[in-house]
N, C-alpha and C positions, 0 to 999 in steps of 0.2 A: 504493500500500500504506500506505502513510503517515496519509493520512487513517482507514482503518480503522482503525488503533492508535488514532487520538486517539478518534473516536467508541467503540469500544470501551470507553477507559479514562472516559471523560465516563458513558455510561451506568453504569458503576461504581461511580464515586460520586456518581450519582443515587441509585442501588440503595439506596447506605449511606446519604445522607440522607434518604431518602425514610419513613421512621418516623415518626412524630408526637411524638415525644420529642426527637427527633433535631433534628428540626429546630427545636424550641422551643429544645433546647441552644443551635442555631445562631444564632439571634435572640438570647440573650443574650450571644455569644461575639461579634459583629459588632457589639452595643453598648459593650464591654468593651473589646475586643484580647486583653487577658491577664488569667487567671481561673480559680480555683484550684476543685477540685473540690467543695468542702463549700458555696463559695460559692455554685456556680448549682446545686446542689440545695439551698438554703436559699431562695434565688430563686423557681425555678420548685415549691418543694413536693414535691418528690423525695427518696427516699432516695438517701444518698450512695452506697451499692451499686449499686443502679441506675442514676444517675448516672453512676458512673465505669464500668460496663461501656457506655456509650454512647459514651461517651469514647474510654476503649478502642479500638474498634471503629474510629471515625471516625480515628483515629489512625493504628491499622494502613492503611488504605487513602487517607492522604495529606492527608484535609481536614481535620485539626488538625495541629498538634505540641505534641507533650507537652514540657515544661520541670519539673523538681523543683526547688523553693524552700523546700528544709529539708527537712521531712518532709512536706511536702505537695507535689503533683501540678499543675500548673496548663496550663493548654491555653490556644494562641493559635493565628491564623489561619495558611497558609502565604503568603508572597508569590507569589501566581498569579491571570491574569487571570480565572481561573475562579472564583474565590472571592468577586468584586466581582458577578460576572454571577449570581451563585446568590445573595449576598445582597438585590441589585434583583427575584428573583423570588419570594423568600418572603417576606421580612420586610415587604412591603410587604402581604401579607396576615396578619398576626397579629394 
């Protein structure tokens, strides 16, 4: 049973990053570490609205975490080995 949960929860935040936004985000966020929202919508040419409901999103389901740094918003990666294995498969294409 075990294994189901894990595949399960892995397809899941494939799901979530699987956007074209999403995972631009991602490639700057696995350049970075830590990095505040205005900044990778200035980065990537994004509205910061846009921007941060991506964020958002990715958040809720595990593959960011959000930190506040005053009044701004900033996202880093989680410590998981998933997170090393997803960035060898995209970023290596951008």
């Amino acid at each position: 049973m075990r294994i189901k949960k894990d595949i399960h929860d892995i397809a899941g935040l494939l799901r979530t990053a699987g956007d074209t936004g999403r995972l631009k985000i991602l490639c700057v966020i696995f350049d970075t570490k830590n990095i505040c929202v205005s900044d990778i919508a200035e980065k990537l040419n994004m509205s910061v609205a846009i921007t941060s409901h991506h964020l958002k999103v990715m958040a809720r389901t595990g593959l960011l975490v959000a930190r506040r740094s005053g009044k701004r918003m900033c996202y880093e990666l989680p410590k998981a080995p998933f997170v090393g294995d997803l960035k060898r498969l995209i970023c290596k294409y951008k």
